[in-house]
Steps between C-alpha positions, in 0.01 A plus 500: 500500500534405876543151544376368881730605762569145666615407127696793433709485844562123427672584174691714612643266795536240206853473362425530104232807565720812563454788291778679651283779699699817623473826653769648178469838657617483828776321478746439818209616749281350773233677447290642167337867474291696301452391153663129416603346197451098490599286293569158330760315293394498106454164430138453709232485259263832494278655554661547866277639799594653851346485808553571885345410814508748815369194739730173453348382128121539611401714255697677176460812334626541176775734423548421102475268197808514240359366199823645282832397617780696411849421642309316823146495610443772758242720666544801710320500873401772708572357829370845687377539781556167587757406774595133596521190365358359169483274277525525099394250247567431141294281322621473096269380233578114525393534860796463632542737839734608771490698790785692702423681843611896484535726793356785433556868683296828371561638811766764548692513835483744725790673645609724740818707596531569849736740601744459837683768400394777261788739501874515495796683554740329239687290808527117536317485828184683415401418163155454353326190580192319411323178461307404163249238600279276289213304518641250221870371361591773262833611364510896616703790389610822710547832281571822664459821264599884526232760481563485120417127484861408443540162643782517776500167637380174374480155709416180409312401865574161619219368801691421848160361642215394311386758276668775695776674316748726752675835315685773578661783341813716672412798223794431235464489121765315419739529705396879553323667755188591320338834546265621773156474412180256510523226284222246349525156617357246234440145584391263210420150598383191211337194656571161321207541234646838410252722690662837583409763796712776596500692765676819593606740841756764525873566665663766633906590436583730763868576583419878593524584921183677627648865566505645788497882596672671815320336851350789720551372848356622832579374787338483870597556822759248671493270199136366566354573100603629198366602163644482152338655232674340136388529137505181317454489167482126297363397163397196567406347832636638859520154715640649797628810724756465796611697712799405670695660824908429555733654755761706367748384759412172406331203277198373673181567357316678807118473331378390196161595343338364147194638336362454189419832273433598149674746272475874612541691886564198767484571855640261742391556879720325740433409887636355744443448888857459615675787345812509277818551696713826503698510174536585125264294321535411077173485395466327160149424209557214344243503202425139318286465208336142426852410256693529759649803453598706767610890595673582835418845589717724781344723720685736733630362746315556858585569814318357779585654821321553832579463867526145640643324830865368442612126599827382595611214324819320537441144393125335375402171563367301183483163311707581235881463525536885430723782581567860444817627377500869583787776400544825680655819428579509104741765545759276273365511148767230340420239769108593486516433116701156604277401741248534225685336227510171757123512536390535133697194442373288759118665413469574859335831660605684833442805691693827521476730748684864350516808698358821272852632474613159325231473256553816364890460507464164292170551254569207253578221750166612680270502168711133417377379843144589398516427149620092643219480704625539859313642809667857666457616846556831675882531667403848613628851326904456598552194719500737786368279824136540615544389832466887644306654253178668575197374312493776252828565440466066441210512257683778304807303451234202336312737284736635402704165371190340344433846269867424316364181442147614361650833333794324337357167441135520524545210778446481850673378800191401696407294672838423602723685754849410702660691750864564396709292749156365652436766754189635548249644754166558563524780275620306262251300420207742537664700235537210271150384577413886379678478195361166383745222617335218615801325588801597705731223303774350738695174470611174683821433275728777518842356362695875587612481161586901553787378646671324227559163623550340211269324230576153687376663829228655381316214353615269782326736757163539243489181529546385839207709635284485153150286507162558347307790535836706572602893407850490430685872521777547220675834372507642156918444520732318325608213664158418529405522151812254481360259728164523353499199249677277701190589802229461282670164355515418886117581572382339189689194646345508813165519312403857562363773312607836481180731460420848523430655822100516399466132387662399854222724697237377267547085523566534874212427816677693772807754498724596795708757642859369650481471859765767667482704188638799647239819537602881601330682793421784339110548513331659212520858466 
C-alpha cells in the first residue's frame, strides 16, 4: 500500500495532490494527545492508508488502512507514549499522498503549589498566598473546598511570569468571612495537548486569638530579673510570646523580650545587668499565632523599689531641641484638668509633681494624668519645706506620698522627686536616695507664674530664658492653664518639643545642677 517516501512527500508538495489530511480531533490546539482521529476529505480514491514517522520521514509505521469510507476516510492513532514532533502520511489508493507535521505531547505537566503563606486571619494584609509553578504553558485553575468538599472559592489563574501563576485568598466566600477551619486547596492545570495534573496542599482560616490565662509574675531584687509564668492555649500554631515592660507614670517601653513557645504553661525568664529603675512597672504578654492574631495579656502591676543614690538635675545637655514642661502642686483640680485638656490636644506629655495630700484630694484628675500618658514625680506629703528636716522624718514624708500613688492608683512616683520650693539638704537627698529617687528634679526656667503676672508675662519670661535641654517650672493654676496653648504654640514655633520629664533624662549626655542653687546647713540627723 505504501508508495516510496521521496514520491509520496513530492505529491503532497504538488499543487493538484492534496487529500485534505487533518488532525479532526483536536481541533483549535497546538499540540495532539492520547488517542487521535485523522482524517481526509471524501473525494480521494480508497482504500486510504496512514502512517507516521517519529524521526523526520526516515522510516513509517503504519497506524491504519480505511478500505470503507463512510462520511470521510479516517483512522484512529494512538499517539502514546510518544512526545514531540511527527509526521503523518496519507497515501489513498490512486497513490496520491500528503503529509502534515503534528506536535505531539503524551506527557502531562508537572505542577507544584508553593505556599508563602499558609494561613489567615480574614484581613487584607495577611491573606493566604502561594505560587503555582509549571514546567509547561498550561491554563490552571485554583479551587478551595470546606471539609465537606464544598467548593468555596474558584479562580481562573492567569501566569505573571512564565509558567508561574501568583494567588491569594483573604478567607471570604463571597463576600463573607468564611468559617474557621482547614480548607483543601485544589490546583488543576491542562497543557496545550490537553494533558491534565493536579496537585493539591492545604489552608488555614484562623480569626480566633491564642488565649491567654492570668501571668504569675515574680520578681527579683532591685529590678535585675523577673519571671512570668502564663498559660497559653492556641489551636493552631503559637508564632510568638512577648513580654513587654511600661512605666506607669509614663509611655516608654523600659525592656522588651520575645520568645517563641507552643500551646500550654510558658515561662519567660527575664535578665538584665543594669537594673530597672524605681517605679511601677505594666507588665504586658502579647501572644501571636502564625495568622496574625494577637492577645494582650495584663499582669499586676509591679513595683520595683530599692535604695539608690539621688542626682540633682536642673537642666541636661543633649542633641535634640527638647524640653521639660513640669507642673507642681495640683492642689487646684479645675486648672489641673485644664492644663490637661491643653496637652491632649496638642498630643504632648509633661511631668507633675503632686504632694500626697493633693492626689488624694483630686483622684480623677490624677488617674486622667496617668491614663494620658504623662510622667509623675514626688512633691513630698504636704508641700511642707525640707530644708530642716531630719533624714527620717524626710524619707517618711516620701514614702509616705508615693504609697497614695501605688494604693490609689497602682502607680508610682519614682524615680522622680522635687523639693517643694527647691530647698533641700543633705538630708534631703539621702532620704530620697533611700526611698528610690534617682533624681532630685530642679529647673533653669522658672517664669514665677505663682504670682499671677499675667498670660502675656508668663510666656514672655518662658521664653526669654527657654533653650534645649531646659526644665521649665509651672503651677497647676489657672492663669497658667490659660496661657498654656498660646506657650506651647510659642515653643512649637521656636522648634521645640515638649516631653516628659523621663524622655528629657533619657536622650540627654550630661545633666546639671544650677550653680548657686541654694542648700540649708542643716547636717543629717
Amino acid at each position: 500500500m505504501a508508495a516510496p517516501r521521496a514520491q509520496a512527500q513530492e505529491r503532497a508538495l504538488s499543487p493538484g495532490a492534496p487529500l485534505g489530511l487533518a488532525v479532526t480531533s483536536a481541533a483549535g490546539r497546538p499540540a495532539v494527545a492520547g488517542v487521535v482521529r485523522l482524517a481526509v476529505v471524501a473525494g480521494a480514491a480508497g482504500p486510504v492508508g496512514f502512517e507516521w514517522s517519529a524521526d523526520g520521514g526516515q522510516t513509517w509505521s503504519l497506524i491504519a488502512v480505511d478500505a470503507e469510507q463512510l462520511d470521510s476516510w479516517s483512522a484512529e492513532w494512538d499517539s502514546r507514549p510518544f512526545s514531540g514532533d511527527a509526521l503523518v502520511r496519507a497515501v489513498a489508493g490512486d497513490g496520491a499522498a500528503e503529509v502534515i507535521r503534528v506536535a505531539v505531547d503524551n506527557r502531562a505537566p508537572r505542577v507544584a503549589i508553593r505556599l508563602s503563606r499558609h494561613v489567615t486571619n480574614g484581613e487584607r494584609e495577611a491573606p493566604v498566598a502561594g505560587v503555582v509553578i509549571a514546567d509547561e504553558p498550561v491554563a490552571a485553575v485554583l479551587v478551595l473546598a470546606g471539609r465537606d468538599g464544598r467548593e468555596v472559592r474558584r479562580l481562573e489563574l492567569r501566569a505573571k511570569q512564565g509558567n508561574r501563576f501568583v494567588f491569594a485568598w483573604g478567607g471570604r466566600r463571597g463576600g463573607l468571612l468564611a468559617r474557621d477551619g482547614v480548607y483543601r486547596l485544589g490546583v488543576r492545570v491542562v497543557d496545550r495537548a490537553g494533558n491534565e495534573t493536579r496537585a493539591a496542599g492545604a489552608v488555614v482560616l484562623d480569626t480566633a486569638p491564642p488565649t491567654v490565662g492570668r501571668p504569675q509574675v515574680r520578681a527579683g531584687s532591685q529590678g535585675r530579673s523577673l519571671r512570668v509564668s502564663v498559660r497559653v492555649a492556641e489551636r493552631n500554631a503559637l508564632a510568638s510570646v512577648e513580654l513587654r515592660f511600661r512605666s506607669v507614670s509614663g509611655n516608654s517601653v523600659e525592656s522588651v523580650r520575645r520568645v517563641r513557645g507552643q500551646s500550654g504553661l510558658v515561662v519567660l525568664d527575664w535578665r538584665r545587668v543594669r537594673p530597672l529603675p524605681p517605679g511601677a512597672y505594666r507588665i504586658e504578654i502579647i501572644a501571636r499565632d502564625t495568622a496574625g492574631n494577637t492577645t494582650i495579656a495584663g499582669a499586676p502591676p509591679q513595683l520595683i523599689s530599692y535604695a539608690v543614690r539621688t542626682t540633682v538635675v536642673s537642666r541636661v545637655q543633649t542633641i535634640h531641641r527638647h524640653v521639660a514642661l513640669t507642673f507642681d502642686d495640683c492642689y487646684h483640680a479645675v486648672a489641673w484638668n485644664r492644663i490637661l485638656d491643653a496637652l491632649a490636644r496638642a498630643q504632648l506629655r509633661a511631668t507633675f509633681f503632686c504632694p500626697g495630700q493633693a492626689v488624694l484630694a483630686a483622684p480623677q484628675a490624677a488617674r486622667r494624668t496617668l491614663e494620658q500618658g504623662h510622667a509623675i514625680g514626688s512633691h513630698g506629703w504636704d508641700h511642707a519645706s525640707f530644708t530642716y528636716l531630719p533624714f527620717a522624718s524626710a524619707l517618711q514624708r516620701l514614702l509616705r506620698d508615693s504609697s497614695v500613688w501605688w494604693h490609689r492608683h497602682r502607680a508610682a512616683a519614682t524615680p522622680y522627686f522635687r523639693p517643694p520650693y527647691g530647698a533641700y539638704s543633705p538630708a534631703t537627698l539621702a532620704a530620697a536616695g533611700a526611698a528610690g529617687y534617682t533624681n532630685t528634679v530642679l529647673w533653669d526656667v522658672d517664669p514665677r507664674d505663682w504670682t499671677r503676672p499675667g498670660t502675656a508675662v508668663l510666656t514672655q519670661r518662658v521664653l526669654a530664658n527657654v533653650r534645649p535641654g531646659s526644665i521649665i517650672l509651672l503651677h497647676t493654676l489657672s492663669e497658667t492653664a490659660a496661657a498654656l496653648p498660646t506657650l506651647l504654640k510659642a515653643l512649637r514655633q521656636r522648634r521645640l518639643l515638649p516631653v516628659g520629664i523621663d524622655e528629657l533624662l533619657a536622650a540627654s549626655h550630661h545633666r546639671t545642677a544650677a550653680p548657686g542653687w541654694p542648700w540649708a546647713t542643716a547636717s543629717v540627723r
